[in-house]
VEXROTI-68839 format. One record per residue (C-alpha): x, y, z; residue number from 1; residue in three letters. Coordinates in steps of 0.25 Angstrom, whole numbers, plus 5000, padded with zeros to 4 digits. Layout:
<drennu <X,Y,Z>,NUM,'ALA'>
...
REM end
This chain:
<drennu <5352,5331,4767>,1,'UNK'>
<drennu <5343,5338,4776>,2,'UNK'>
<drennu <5344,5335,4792>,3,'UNK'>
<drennu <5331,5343,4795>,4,'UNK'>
<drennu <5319,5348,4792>,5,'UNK'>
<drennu <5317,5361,4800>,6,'UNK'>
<drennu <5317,5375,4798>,7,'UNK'>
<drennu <5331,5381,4800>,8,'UNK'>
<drennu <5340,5370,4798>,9,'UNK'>
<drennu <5353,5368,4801>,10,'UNK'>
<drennu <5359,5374,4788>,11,'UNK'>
<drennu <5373,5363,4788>,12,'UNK'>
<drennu <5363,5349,4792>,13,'UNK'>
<drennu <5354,5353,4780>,14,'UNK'>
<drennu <5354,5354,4763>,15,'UNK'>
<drennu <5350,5366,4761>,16,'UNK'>
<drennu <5350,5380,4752>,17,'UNK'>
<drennu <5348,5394,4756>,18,'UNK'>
<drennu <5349,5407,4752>,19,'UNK'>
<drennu <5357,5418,4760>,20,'UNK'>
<drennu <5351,5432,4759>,21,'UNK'>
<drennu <5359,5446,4761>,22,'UNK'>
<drennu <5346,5458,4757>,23,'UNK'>
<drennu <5355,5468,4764>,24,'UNK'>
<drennu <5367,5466,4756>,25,'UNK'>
<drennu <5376,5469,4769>,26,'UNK'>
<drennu <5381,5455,4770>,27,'UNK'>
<drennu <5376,5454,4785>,28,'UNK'>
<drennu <5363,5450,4785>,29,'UNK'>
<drennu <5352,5442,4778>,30,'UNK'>
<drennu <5343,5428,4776>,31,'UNK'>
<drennu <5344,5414,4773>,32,'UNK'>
<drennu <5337,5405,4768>,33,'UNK'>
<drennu <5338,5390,4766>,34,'UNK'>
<drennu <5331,5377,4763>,35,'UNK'>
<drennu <5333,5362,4763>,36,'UNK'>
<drennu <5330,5352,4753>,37,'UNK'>
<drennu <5318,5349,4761>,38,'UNK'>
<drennu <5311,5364,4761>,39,'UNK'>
<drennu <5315,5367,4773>,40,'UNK'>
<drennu <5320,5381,4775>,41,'UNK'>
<drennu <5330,5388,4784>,42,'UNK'>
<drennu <5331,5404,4784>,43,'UNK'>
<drennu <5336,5413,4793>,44,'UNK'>
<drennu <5343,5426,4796>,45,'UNK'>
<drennu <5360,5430,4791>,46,'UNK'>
<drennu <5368,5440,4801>,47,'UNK'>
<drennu <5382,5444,4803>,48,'UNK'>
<drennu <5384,5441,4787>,49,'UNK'>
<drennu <5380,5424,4790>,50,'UNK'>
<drennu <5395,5426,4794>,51,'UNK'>
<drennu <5395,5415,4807>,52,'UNK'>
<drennu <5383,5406,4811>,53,'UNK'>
<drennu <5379,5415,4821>,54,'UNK'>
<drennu <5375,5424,4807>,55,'UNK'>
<drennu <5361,5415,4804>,56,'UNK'>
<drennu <5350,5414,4813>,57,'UNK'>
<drennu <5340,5404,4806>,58,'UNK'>
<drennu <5329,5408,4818>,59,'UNK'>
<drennu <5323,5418,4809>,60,'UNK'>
<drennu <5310,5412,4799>,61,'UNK'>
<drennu <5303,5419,4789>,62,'UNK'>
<drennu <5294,5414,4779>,63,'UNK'>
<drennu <5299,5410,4765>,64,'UNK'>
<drennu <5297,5399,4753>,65,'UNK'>
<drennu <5303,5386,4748>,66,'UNK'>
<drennu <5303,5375,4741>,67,'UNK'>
<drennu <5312,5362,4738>,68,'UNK'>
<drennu <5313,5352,4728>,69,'UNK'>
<drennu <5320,5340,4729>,70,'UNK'>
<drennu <5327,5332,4716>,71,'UNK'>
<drennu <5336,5320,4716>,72,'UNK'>
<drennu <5349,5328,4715>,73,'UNK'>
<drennu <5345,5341,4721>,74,'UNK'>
<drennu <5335,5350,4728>,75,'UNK'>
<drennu <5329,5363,4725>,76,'UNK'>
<drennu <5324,5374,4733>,77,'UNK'>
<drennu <5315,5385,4729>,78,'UNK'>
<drennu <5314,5398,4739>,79,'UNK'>
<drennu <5305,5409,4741>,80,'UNK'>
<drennu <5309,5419,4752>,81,'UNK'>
<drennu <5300,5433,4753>,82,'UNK'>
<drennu <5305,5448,4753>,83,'UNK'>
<drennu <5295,5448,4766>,84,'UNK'>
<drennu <5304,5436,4773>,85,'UNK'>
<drennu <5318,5444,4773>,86,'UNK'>
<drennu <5323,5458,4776>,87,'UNK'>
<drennu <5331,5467,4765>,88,'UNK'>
<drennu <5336,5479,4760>,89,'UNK'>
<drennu <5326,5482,4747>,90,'UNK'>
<drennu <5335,5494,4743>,91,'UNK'>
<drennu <5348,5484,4742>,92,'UNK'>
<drennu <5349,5478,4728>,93,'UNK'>
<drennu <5359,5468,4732>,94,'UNK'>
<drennu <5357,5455,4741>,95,'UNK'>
<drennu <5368,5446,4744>,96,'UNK'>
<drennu <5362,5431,4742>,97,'UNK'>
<drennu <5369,5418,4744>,98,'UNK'>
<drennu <5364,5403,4740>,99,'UNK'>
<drennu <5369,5392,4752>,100,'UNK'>
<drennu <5368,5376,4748>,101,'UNK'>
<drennu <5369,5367,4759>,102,'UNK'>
<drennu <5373,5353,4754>,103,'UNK'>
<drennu <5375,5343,4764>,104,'UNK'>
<drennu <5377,5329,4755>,105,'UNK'>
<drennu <5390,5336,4749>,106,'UNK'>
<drennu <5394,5344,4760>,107,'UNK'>
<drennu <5393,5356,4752>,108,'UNK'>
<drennu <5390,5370,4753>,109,'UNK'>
<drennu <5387,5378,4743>,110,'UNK'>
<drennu <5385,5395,4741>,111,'UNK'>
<drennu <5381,5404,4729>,112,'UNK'>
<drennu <5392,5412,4732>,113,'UNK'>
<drennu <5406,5407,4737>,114,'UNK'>
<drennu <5408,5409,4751>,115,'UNK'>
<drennu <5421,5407,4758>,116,'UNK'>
<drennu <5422,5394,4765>,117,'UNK'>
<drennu <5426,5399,4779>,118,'UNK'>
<drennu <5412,5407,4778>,119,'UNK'>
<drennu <5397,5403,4779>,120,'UNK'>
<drennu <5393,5402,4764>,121,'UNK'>
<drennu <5381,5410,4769>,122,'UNK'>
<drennu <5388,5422,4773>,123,'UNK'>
<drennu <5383,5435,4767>,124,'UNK'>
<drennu <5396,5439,4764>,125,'UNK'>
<drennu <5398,5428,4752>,126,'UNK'>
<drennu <5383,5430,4744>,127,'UNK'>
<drennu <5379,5434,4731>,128,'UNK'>
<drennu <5371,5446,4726>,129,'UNK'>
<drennu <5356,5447,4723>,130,'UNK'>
<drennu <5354,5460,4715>,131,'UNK'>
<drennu <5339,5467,4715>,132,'UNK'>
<drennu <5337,5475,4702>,133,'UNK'>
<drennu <5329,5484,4712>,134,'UNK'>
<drennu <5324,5485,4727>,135,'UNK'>
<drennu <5320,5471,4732>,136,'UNK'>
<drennu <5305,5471,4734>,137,'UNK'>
<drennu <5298,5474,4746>,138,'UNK'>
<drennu <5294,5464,4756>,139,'UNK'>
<drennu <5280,5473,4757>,140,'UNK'>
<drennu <5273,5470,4770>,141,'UNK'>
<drennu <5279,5461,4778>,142,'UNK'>
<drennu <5273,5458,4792>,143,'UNK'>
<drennu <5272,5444,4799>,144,'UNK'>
<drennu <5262,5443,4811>,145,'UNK'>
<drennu <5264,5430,4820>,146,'UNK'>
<drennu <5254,5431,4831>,147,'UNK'>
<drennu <5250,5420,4841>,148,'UNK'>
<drennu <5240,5416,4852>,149,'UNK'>
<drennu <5241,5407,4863>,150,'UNK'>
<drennu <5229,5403,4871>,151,'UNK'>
<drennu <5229,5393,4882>,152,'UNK'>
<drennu <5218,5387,4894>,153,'UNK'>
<drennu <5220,5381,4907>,154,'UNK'>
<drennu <5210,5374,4916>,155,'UNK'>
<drennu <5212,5369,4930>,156,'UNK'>
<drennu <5201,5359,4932>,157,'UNK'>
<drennu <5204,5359,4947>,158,'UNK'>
<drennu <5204,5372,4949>,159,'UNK'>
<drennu <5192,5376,4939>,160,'UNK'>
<drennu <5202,5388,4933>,161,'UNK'>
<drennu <5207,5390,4920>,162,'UNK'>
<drennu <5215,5399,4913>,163,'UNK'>
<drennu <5216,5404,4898>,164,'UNK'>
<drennu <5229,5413,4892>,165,'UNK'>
<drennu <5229,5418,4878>,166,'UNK'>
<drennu <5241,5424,4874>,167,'UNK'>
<drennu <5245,5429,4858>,168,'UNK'>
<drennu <5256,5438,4851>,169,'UNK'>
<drennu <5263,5440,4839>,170,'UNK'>
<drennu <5275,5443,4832>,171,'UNK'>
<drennu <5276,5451,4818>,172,'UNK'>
<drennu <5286,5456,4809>,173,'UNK'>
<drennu <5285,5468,4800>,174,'UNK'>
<drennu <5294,5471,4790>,175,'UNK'>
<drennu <5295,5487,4790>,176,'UNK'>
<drennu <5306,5487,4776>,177,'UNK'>
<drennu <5312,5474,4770>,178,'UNK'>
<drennu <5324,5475,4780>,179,'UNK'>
<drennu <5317,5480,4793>,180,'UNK'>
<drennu <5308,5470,4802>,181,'UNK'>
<drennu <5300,5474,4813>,182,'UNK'>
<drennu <5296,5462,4823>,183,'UNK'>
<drennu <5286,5463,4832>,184,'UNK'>
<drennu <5280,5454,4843>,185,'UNK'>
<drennu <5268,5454,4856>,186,'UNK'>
<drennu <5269,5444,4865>,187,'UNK'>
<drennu <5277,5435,4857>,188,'UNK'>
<drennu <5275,5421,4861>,189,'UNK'>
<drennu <5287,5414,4852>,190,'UNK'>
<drennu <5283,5401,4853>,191,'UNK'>
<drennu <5285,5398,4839>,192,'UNK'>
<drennu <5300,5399,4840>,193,'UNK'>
<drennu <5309,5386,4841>,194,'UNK'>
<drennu <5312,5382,4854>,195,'UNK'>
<drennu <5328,5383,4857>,196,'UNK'>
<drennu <5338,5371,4856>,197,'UNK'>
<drennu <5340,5364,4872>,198,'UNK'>
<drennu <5355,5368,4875>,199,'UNK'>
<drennu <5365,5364,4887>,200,'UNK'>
<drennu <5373,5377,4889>,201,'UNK'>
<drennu <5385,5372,4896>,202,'UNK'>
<drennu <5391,5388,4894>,203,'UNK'>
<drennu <5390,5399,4905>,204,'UNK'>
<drennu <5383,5407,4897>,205,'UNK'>
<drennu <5368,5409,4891>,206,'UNK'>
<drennu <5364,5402,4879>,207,'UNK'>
<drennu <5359,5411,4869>,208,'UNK'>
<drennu <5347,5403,4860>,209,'UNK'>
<drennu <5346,5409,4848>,210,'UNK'>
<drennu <5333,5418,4846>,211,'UNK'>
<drennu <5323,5413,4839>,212,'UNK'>
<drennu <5312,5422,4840>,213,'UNK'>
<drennu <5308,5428,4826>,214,'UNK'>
<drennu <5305,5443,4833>,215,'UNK'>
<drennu <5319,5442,4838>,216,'UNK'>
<drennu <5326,5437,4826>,217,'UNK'>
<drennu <5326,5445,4813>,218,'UNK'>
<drennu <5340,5454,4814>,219,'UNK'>
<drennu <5342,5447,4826>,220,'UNK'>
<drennu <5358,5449,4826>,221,'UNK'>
<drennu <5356,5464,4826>,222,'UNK'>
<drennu <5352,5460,4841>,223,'UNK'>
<drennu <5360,5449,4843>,224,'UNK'>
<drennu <5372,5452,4836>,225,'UNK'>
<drennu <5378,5462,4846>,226,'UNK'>
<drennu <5389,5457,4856>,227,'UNK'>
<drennu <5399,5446,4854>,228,'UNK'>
<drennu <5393,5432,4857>,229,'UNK'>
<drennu <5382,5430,4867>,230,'UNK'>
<drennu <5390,5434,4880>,231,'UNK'>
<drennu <5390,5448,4873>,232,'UNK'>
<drennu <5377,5449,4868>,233,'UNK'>
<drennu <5368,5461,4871>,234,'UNK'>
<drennu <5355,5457,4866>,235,'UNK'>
<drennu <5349,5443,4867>,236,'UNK'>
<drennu <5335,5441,4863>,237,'UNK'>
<drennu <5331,5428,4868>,238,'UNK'>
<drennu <5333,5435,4881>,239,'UNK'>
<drennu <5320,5442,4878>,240,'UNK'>
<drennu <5307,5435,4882>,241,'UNK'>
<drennu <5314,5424,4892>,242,'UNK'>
<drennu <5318,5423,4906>,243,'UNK'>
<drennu <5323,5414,4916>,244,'UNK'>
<drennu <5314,5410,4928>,245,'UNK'>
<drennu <5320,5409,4944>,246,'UNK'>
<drennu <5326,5394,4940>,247,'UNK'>
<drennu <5331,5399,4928>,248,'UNK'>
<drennu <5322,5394,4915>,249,'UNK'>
<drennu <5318,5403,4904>,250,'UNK'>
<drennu <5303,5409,4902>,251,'UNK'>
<drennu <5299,5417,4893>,252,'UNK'>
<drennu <5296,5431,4896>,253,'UNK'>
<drennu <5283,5437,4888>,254,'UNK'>
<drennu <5288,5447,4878>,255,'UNK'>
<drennu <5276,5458,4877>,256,'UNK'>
<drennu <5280,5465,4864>,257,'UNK'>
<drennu <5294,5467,4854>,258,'UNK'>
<drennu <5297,5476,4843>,259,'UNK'>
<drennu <5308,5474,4834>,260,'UNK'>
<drennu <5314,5480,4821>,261,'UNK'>
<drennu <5327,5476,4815>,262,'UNK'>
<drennu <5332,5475,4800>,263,'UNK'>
<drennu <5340,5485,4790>,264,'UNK'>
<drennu <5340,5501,4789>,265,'UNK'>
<drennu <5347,5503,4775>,266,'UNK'>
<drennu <5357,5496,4771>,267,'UNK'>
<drennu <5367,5498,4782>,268,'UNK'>
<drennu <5358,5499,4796>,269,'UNK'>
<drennu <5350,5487,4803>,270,'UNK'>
<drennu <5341,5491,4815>,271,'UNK'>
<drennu <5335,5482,4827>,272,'UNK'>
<drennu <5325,5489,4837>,273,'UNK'>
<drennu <5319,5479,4846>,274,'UNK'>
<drennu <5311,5480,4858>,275,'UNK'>
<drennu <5301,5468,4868>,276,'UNK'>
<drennu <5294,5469,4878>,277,'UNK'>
<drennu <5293,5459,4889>,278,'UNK'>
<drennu <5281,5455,4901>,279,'UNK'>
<drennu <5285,5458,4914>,280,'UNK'>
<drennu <5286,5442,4921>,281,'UNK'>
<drennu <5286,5439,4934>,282,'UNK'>
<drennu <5287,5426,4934>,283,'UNK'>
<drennu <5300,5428,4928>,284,'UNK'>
<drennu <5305,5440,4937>,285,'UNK'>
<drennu <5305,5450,4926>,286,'UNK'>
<drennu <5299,5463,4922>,287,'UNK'>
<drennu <5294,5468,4911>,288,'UNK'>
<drennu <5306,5471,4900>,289,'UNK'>
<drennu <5310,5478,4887>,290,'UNK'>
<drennu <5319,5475,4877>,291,'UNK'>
<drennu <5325,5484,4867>,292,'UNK'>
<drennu <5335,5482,4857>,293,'UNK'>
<drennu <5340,5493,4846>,294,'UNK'>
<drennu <5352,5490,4836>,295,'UNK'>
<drennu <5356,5499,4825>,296,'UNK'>
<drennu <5367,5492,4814>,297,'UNK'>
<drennu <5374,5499,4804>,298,'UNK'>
<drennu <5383,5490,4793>,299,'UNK'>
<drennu <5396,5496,4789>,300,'UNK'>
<drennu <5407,5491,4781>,301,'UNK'>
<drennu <5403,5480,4772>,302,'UNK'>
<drennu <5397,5469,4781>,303,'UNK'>
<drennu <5400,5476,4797>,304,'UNK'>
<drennu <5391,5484,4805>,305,'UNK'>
<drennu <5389,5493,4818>,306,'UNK'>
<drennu <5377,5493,4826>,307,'UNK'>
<drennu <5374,5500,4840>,308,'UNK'>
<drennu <5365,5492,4849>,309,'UNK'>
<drennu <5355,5494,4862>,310,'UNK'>
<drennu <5346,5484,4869>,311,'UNK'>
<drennu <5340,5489,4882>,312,'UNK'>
<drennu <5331,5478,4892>,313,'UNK'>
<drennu <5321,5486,4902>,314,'UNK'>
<drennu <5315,5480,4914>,315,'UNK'>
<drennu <5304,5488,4916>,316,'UNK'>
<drennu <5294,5490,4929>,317,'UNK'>
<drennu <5305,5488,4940>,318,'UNK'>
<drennu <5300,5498,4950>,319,'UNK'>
<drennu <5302,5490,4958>,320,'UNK'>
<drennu <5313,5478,4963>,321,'UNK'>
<drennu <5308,5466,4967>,322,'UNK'>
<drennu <5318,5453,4964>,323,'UNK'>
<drennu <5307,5442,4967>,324,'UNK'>
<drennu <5298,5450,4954>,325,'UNK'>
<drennu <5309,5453,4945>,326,'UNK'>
<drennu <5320,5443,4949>,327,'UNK'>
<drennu <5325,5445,4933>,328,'UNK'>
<drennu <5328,5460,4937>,329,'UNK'>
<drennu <5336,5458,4950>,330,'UNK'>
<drennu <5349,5466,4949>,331,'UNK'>
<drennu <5347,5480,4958>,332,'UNK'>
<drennu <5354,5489,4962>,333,'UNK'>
<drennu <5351,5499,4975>,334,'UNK'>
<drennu <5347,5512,4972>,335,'UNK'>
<drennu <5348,5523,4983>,336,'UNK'>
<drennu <5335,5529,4987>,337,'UNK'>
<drennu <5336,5540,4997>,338,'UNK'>
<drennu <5339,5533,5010>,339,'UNK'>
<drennu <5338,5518,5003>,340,'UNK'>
<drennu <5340,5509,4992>,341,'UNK'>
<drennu <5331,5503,4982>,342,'UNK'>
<drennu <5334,5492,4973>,343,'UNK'>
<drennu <5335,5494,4958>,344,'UNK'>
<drennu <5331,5485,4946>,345,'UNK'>
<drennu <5340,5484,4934>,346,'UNK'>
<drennu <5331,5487,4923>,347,'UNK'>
<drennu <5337,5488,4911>,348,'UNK'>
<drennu <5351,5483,4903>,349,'UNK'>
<drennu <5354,5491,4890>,350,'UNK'>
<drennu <5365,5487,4881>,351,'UNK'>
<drennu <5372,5496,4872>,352,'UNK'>
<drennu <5383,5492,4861>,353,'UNK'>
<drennu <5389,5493,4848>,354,'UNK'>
<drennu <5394,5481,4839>,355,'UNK'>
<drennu <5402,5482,4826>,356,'UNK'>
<drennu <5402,5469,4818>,357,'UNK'>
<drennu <5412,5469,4805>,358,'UNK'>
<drennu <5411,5458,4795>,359,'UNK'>
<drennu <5421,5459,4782>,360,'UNK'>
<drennu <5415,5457,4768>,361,'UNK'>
<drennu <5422,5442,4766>,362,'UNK'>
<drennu <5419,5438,4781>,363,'UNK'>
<drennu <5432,5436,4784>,364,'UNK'>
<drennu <5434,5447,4796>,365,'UNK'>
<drennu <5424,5450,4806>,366,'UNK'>
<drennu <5422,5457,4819>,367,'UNK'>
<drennu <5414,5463,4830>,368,'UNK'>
<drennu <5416,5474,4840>,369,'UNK'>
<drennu <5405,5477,4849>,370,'UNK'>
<drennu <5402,5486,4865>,371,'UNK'>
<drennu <5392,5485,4873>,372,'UNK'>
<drennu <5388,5491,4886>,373,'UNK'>
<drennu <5377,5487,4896>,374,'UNK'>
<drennu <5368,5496,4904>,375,'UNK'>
<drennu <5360,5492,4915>,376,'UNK'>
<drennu <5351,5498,4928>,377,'UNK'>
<drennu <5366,5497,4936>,378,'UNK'>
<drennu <5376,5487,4929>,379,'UNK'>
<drennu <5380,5495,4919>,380,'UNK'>
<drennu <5394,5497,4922>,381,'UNK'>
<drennu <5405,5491,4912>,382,'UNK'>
<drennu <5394,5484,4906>,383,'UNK'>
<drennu <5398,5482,4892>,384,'UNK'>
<drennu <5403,5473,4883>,385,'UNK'>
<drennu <5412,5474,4870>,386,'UNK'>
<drennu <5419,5464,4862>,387,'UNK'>
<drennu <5422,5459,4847>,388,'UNK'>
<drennu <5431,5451,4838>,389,'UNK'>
<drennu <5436,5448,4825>,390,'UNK'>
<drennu <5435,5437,4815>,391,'UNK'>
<drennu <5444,5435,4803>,392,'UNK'>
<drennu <5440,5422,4794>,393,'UNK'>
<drennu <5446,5415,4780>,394,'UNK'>
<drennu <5447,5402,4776>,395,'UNK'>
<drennu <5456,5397,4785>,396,'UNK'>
<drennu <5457,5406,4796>,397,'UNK'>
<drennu <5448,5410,4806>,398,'UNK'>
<drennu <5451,5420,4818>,399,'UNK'>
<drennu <5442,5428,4827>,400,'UNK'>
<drennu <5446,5435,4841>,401,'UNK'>
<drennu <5437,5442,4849>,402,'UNK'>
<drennu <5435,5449,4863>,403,'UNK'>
<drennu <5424,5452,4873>,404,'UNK'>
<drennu <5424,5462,4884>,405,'UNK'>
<drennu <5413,5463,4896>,406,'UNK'>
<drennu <5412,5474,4906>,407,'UNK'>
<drennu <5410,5472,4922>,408,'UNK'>
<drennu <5397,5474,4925>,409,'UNK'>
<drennu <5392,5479,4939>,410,'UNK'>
<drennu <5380,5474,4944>,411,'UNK'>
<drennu <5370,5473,4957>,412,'UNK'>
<drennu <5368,5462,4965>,413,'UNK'>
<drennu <5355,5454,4961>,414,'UNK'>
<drennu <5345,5458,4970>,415,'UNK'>
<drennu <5345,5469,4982>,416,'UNK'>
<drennu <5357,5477,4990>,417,'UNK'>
<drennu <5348,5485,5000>,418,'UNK'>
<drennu <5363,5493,5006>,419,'UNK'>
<drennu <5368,5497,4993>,420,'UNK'>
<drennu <5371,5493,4979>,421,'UNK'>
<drennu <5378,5479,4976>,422,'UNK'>
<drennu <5387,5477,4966>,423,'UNK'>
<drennu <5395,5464,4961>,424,'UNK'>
<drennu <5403,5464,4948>,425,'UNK'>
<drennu <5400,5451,4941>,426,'UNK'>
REM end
């Protein structure tokens, strides 16, 4: 029974069979891969342990191999999936590896390793063990190079002008060991990723899409991870490279150049460095703008881990303030001057926080605890957040409580106070 015939399909509408990968051996993160009786393949990337659905992002793509046969009582699949496709520990001997059939006609879902029924058969915490008698081999060079190149023409017959663009970029991956990744990208164009659902947000707050951007997505929840829920949250990537015009519709903002590495340190560390570039657009109201994110993990206990995190956003040539040219950037403040007050631009935000995220071996308790604090040009007063909770699950019982707690946040006026500072608390 198969309902469709895309990429990435819906794992519950769909026979199917995949395979669930763990090469760290920490339980938390890995791979999947799956395929339907039709050839069609589904892979994507496991965080948080596959614990929740918020633990598989099936945005990510990579290259790998299959085949299908079909019979009269049953199908088989044949896959192929490179070292060069999938990040691991080459040191670690052990992988944790499950096997997942989906069978829609019976209603049945079936694991290689028994999985408690309150939990996701796919969660790493129930797999089995693949042992290496030595090192897996190395992925040997493994760099991907998409590049583009737009060329258009225009003519006005009336007028006897004409106008020619070229425009080009690329994005590429390099993988610098079998568990770090380096993304890089020039003037990236994205129009090769899918375009988002249409949704009626009927909520008071924001609608986060998700990200679906390859150089964005690779360890992805070491960026997006930290906070609790989206009100929370410090870092937002689709934020990057998109805003909103004077009647409020979303254009997209050229990004000029990113850099990103992210992956393992050992057994214990993971590491995410990121930092883009974007053009000044007047036609937007904005100036010119870096973006960069550093976040530094270290697991402890058996399936938890501590991180420390940092994203700063710079505003850069603001000499000058002028609210028709950069109407994105006009929160000011006066400033005194000898015998006058000048306006002043806020410039820059930088966030600060810490997160500890605790996961029990057998899934059944787990938690968050996180702070954060805000810093600004002026607004940073009380500008932090902290919150967590706690979540205890059996078969028959499941109990979660949590808490959330948001500083006051003084702010200037939009716009100009030509007597003296004007400060309102939201």
């Amino acid at each position: 029974m198969v309902q469709s015939l895309r990429r990435d399909f819906e794992w519950s509408l769909n026979d199917n069979v995949g395979i669930y990968l763990d090469p760290y051996n920490d339980f938390t993160n890995g791979f999947f891969f799956g395929i339907s009786p039709y050839g069609v393949q589904r892979e994507g990337l496991i965080s948080g342990g596959g614990k929740g659905d918020d633990g598989y992002n099936i945005n990510w793509d990579n290259k790998w191999y299959s085949a299908v046969r079909r019979l009269e009582d049953r199908w088989i699949a044949e896959i192929a999936i490179p070292f060069k496709s999938i990040r691991y520990n080459q040191k670690e001997l052990v992988w944790n590896v499950n096997f997942i059939r989906q069978d829609l006609k019976r209603n049945e879902v079936s694991s290689w390793i028994a999985t408690p029924i309150q939990f996701f058969p796919s969660s790493l915490a129930w797999t089995g063990k693949m042992n290496w008698q030595g090192p897996a081999p190395h992925a040997g060079t493994n760099i991907s190079i998409i590049p583009y190149a737009i060329a258009s023409t225009s003519k006005d017959n009336e007028s006897g002008t004409s106008e020619n663009k070229l425009n080009g970029g690329f994005d590429a991956k390099v993988g610098i060991t079998p568990s770090l990744n380096l993304d890089l990208t020039v003037n990236p164009d994205f129009s090769t990723v899918e375009v988002d659902k249409q949704i009626i947000n009927l909520t008071r707050f924001e609608f986060q899409f998700p990200e679906r951007r390859q150089f964005f997505l690779e360890n992805s929840d070491l960026f997006s991870a930290p906070g609790f829920g989206s009100i929370t949250q410090p870092f937002f990537s689709r934020r990057i490279g998109l805003a909103s015009d004077t009647v409020g519709n979303l254009k997209q903002v050229p990004i000029l150049y990113g850099a990103r590495i992210s992956g393992k340190l050992g057994p214990k560390w993971r590491v995410g460095l990121m930092n883009l570039q974007t053009k000044e657009t007047m036609s937007l109201g904005l100036p010119a703008q870096n973006y960069s994110v550093g976040v530094l993990q270290k697991q402890v206990l058996a399936r938890s881990n501590f991180d420390v995190f940092v994203v700063n956003k710079q505003s850069l040539d603001l000499s000058e303030y002028d609210p028709t040219k950069f109407y994105h950037e006009t929160l000011v403040k006066e400033v005194w001057n000898g015998s006058d007050t000048v306006p002043q631009l806020n410039t820059y935000n930088r966030v600060v926080r810490t997160d500890f995220n605790f996961i029990t071996v057998n899934n059944k308790w787990g938690g968050k605890a996180y702070y954060h604090y805000s810093f600004a040009s002026f607004s940073d007063r009380d500008a932090y957040s902290a919150g967590g909770y706690a979540s205890y699950s059996t078969r028959t019982i499941f109990l979660e409580t949590g808490f959330i707690a948001l500083g006051k946040i003084l702010m200037p006026n939009p716009g100009s106070c030509r007597t003296q500072p004007c400060i309102q608390d939201p």
